[in-house]
TIMI-99342 format. One record per residue (C-alpha): residue number from 1; residue in three letters; z, x, y. Coordinates in nm, 3 decimals. Each point is the difference from the previous one (the first is absolute). Layout:
BEGIN
PT pos code      zz      xx      yy
PT NUM  ala       Z       X       Y
...
// end
This chain:
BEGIN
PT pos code      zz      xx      yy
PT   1  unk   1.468   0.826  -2.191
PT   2  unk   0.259  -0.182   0.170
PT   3  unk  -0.136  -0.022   0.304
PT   4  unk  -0.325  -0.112  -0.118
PT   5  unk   0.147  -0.269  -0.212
PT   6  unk   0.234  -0.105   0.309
PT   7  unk  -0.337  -0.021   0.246
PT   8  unk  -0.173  -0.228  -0.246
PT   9  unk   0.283  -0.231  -0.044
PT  10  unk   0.011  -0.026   0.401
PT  11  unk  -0.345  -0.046  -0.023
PT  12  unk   0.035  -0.313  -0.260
PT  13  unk   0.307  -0.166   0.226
PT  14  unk  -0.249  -0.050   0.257
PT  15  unk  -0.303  -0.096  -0.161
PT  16  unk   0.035  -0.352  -0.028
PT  17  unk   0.092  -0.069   0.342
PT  18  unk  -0.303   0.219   0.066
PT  19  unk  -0.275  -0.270  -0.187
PT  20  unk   0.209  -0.276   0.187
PT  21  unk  -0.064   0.210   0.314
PT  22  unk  -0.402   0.017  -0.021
PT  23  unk  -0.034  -0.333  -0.100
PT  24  unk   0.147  -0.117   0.327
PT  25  unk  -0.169   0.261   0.231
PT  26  unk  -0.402   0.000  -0.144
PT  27  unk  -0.208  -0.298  -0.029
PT  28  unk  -0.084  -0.084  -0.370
PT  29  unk  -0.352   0.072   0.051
PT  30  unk   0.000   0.337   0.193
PT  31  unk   0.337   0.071  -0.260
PT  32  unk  -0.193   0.213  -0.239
PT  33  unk  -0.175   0.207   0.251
PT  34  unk   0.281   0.122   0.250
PT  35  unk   0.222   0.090  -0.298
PT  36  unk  -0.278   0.205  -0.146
PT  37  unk  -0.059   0.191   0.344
PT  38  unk   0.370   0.024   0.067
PT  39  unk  -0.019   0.160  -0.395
PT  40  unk  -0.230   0.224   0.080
PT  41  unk   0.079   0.131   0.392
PT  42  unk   0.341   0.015  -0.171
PT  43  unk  -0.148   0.242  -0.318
PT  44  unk  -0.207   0.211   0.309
PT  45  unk   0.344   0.085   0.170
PT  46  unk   0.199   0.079  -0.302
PT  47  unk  -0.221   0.246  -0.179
PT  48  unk  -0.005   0.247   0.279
PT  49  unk   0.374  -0.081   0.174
PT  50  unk   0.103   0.097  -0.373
PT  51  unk  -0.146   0.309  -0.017
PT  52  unk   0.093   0.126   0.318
PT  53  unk   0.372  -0.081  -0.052
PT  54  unk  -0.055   0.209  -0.344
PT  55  unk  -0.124   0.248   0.169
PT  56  unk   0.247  -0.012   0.253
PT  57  unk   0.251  -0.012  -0.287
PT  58  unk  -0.124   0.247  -0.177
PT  59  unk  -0.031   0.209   0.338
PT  60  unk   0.351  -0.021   0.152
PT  61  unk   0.222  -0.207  -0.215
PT  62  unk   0.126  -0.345  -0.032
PT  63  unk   0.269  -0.023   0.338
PT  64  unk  -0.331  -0.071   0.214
PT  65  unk  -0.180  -0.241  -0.191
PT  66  unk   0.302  -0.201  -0.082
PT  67  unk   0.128   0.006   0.349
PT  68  unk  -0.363  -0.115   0.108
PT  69  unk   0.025  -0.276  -0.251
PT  70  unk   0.321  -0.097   0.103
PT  71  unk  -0.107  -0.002   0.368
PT  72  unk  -0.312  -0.190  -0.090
PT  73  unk   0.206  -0.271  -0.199
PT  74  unk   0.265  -0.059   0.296
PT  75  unk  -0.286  -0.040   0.221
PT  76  unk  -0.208  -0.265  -0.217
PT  77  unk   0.336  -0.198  -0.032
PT  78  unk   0.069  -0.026   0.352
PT  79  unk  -0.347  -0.144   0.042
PT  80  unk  -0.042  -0.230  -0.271
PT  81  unk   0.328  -0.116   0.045
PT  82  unk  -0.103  -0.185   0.325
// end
């Protein structure tokens, strides 16, 4: 329960920079429909990444996917950091 209630407060710190964000990067009148795709794509790769990392969970432990999200999360800083 911790950890769940620690993700979502990370997930509020950044939320307001992330409206600021899109306002800035899509035009107002395209706005609506490259959020909703990005919604959706983002819904289509979530569903199934989550349950294969259950099932790899549930399969072998936690030490692999943690390390793989730990790997993952090193790599998207160094690129978004540029």
């Amino acid at each position: 329960m911790t950890v769940a209630l620690f993700f979502h407060l990370l997930m509020g710190v950044q939320a307001p920079a992330y409206a600021s964000l899109i306002t800035r990067l899509y035009p107002p009148e395209h706005r609506g429909k490259l959020m909703g795709n990005a919604r959706v794509l983002m819904g289509l790769l979530m569903i199934p990444t989550a349950f294969a990392i259950g099932s790899w969970t549930d399969a072998s432990g936690p030490t692999g996917p943690l390390l793989f999200a730990a790997a993952t999360g090193i790599i998207s800083i160094l690129v978004f950091s540029r």
